[in-house]
N, C-alpha and C positions, 0 to 999 in steps of 0.2 A: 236891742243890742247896738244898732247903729248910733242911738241918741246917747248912749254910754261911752261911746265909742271901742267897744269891742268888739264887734261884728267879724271882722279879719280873724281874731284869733278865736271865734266862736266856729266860726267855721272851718277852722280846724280842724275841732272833733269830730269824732268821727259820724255823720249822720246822713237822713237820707232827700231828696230835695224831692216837694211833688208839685209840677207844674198844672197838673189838671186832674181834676177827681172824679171816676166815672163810677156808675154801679149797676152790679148785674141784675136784673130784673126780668125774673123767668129765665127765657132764652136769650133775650138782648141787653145787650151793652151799651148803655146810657150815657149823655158826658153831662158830669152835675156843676163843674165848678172850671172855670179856667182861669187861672191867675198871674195870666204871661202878659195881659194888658194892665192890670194894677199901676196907680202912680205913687208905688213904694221905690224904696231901695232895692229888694231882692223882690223876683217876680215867681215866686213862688212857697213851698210851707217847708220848713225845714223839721224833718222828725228825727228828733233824739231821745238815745236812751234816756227815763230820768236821772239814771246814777253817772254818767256823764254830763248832764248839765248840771246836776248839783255839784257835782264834784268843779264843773269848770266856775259856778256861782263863788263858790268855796277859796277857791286859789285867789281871786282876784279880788275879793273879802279880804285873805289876811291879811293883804297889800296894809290894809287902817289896824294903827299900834290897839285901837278900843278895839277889833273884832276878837272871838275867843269863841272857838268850834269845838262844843266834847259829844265826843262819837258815843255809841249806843250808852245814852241817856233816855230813861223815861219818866214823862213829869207825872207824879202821883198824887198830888194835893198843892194848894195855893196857900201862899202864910200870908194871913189878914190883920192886920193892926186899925181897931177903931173902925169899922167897915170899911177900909180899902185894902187892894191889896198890894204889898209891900213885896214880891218875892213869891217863890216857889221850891217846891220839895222835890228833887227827881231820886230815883233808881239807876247808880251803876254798877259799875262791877267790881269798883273798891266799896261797895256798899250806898248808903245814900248821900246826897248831895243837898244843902240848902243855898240859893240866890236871892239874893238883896237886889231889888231892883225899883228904880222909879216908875214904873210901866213895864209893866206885863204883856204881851203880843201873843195870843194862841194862836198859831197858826201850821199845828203838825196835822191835821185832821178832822173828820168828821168821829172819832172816838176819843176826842184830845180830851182829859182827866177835867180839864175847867168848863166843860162841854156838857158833859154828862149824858151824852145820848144812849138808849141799850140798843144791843145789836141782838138783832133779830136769828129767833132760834130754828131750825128746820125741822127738826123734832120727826125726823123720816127715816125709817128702817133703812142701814145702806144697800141691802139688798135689790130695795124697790128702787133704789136710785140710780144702782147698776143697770136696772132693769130700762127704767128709763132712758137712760144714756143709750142704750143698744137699740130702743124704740128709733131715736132719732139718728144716727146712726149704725147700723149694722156694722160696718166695716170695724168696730171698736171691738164687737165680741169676745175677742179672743184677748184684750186687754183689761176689760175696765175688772177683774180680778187682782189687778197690782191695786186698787184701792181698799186698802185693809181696814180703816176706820174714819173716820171721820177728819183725823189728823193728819191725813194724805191731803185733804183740800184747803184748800187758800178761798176765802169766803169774802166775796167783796158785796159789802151789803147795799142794796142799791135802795139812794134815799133822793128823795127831794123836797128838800126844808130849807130853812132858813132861823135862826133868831130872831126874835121881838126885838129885839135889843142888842145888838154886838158889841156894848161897852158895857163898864161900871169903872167907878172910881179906881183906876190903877190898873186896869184889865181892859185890852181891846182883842177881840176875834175878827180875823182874816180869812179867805178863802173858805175851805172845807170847813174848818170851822165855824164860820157864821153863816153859810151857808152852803150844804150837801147838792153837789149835782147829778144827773143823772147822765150815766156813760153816752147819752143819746145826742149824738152830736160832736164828741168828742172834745166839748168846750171846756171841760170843769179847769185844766191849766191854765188857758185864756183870762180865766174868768180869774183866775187866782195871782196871777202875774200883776193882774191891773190893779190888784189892791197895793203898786207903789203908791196911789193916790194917797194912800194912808201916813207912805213915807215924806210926800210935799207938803202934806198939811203938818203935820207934827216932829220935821226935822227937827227945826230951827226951833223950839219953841222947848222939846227934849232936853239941851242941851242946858237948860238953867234950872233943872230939878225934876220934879214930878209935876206930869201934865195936867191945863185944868180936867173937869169932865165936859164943858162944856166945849173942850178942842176936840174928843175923843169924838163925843157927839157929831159933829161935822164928818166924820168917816161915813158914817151910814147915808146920809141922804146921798152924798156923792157917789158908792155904789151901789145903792139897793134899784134902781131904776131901773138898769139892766140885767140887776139878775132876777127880779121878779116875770123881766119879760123873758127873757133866757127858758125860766124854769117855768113860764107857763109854757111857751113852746115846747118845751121837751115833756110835758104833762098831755098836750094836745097828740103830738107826735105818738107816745106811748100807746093810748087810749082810743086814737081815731084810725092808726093807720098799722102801726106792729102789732097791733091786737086784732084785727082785720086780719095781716095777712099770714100770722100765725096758725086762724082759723080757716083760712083757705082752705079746697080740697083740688083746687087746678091751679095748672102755672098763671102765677101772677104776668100781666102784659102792662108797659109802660101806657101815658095817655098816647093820643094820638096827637099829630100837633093842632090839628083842628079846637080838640079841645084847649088844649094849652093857648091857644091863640084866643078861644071864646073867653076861658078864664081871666087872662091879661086884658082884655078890652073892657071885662066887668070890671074888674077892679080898679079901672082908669076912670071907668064913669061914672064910680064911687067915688076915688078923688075930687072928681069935677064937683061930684053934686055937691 
């Protein structure tokens, strides 16, 4: 936001600022992250709603006479001429909509219609769910009755993938789209913000037609690096350590620093060697 130079009126909105991140573990209270010595601009994370910061992305968009925002649109099909694609089909609410475009950009999701991923079905009596729910919670008893069907919940389906390929002639996938993160970490934004790399490589180049494929192609090797290593750490994370202490039957306890200290000296004499 600074390199934009909006940052002043970014923080504006209304949001929450965290200088250090701790977590509870067991009975103690840990401190994981401090970000008051950082040599950024702001020395700590700022959290905002998303409908606030799209909304504040939005405003400063229409500022460019080419920008054009239309609200609950959904894209349902891709229109292809001669193996590329030229354009897409959405759903609104005056009925459907056709766009003509040089370059296509999915980038509303990991269920975006050019995607084609399925979403995973739970196929479980809601009874047992309810059941469940009070299993891990008690104190909900006397609520999880207000869930009447299935259409009471908001199902966030938790994935970690990637595309082979995030382009084809006329078509480039971004963030969720080309690659599903897993809440672990809280990175999937992060990780989705940085695909403006997409917007340096193919500003200037947009502007005289439709782009080669061979420009498109340059998006992937620029961020698949770190989201491969990203989503193995959140695969490791998942599987080594919330699967662990899920299964716990006693309160989890931080290491000790002893260890932490042994840990840190191994992996420095790994460097070394």
């Amino acid at each position: 936001m600074h390199e934009l130079g909006l940052l002043d009126e970014f923080l504006k909105r209304p949001h929450h600022e965290v200088r250090e991140l701790t977590g509870q573990i067991g009975e103690e209270r840990v401190t994981l992250a401090d970000f008051s010595h950082l040599p950024t601009r702001c020395h700590f994370i700022a959290f905002m709603p998303q409908w606030e910061f799209l909304d504040f992305l939005a405003e400063h968009a229409r500022r460019y006479p080419s920008f054009h925002l239309r609200m609950q649109a959904e894209v349902t099909d891709l229109v292809e001429v001669g193996g590329s694609v030229t354009g897409l089909k959405a759903k609104v609410p005056e009925g459907t909509l056709q766009v003509q475009a040089d370059l296509v950009v999915g980038a509303d999701g990991r269920h975006l219609a050019v995607r084609a991923l399925e979403v995973d079905d739970l196929g479980a009596p809601l009874a047992a769910f309810r059941a469940a729910i009070v299993e891990l919670n008690p104190a909900l008893a006397d609520r999880v009755q207000e869930l009447a069907s299935w259409d009471d919940l908001k199902l966030l389906t938790v994935r970690v993938d990637r595309l082979k390929r995030w382009y084809r002639p006329g078509l480039l996938c971004i963030g969720d789209a080309a690659h599903a993160m897993s809440p672990v970490g809280g990175v999937g934004i992060n990780l989705a913000v940085q695909a403006v790399a997409a917007a340096n490589i193919l500003a200037l180049p947009s502007r005289d037609g439709p782009v080669p494929v061979e420009l498109l192609h340059k998006v992937q090797p620029r961020r698949e690096w770190p989201t491969r290593m990203m989503q193995a750490l959140q695969n490791f994370i998942q599987s080594r350590i919330i699967s662990n202490v899920l299964a716990m039957q006693t309160q989890p306890r931080p290491p000790s620093p002893s260890s932490c200290s042994t840990a840190t000296l191994g992996c420095a004499a790994s460097r070394r060697a």
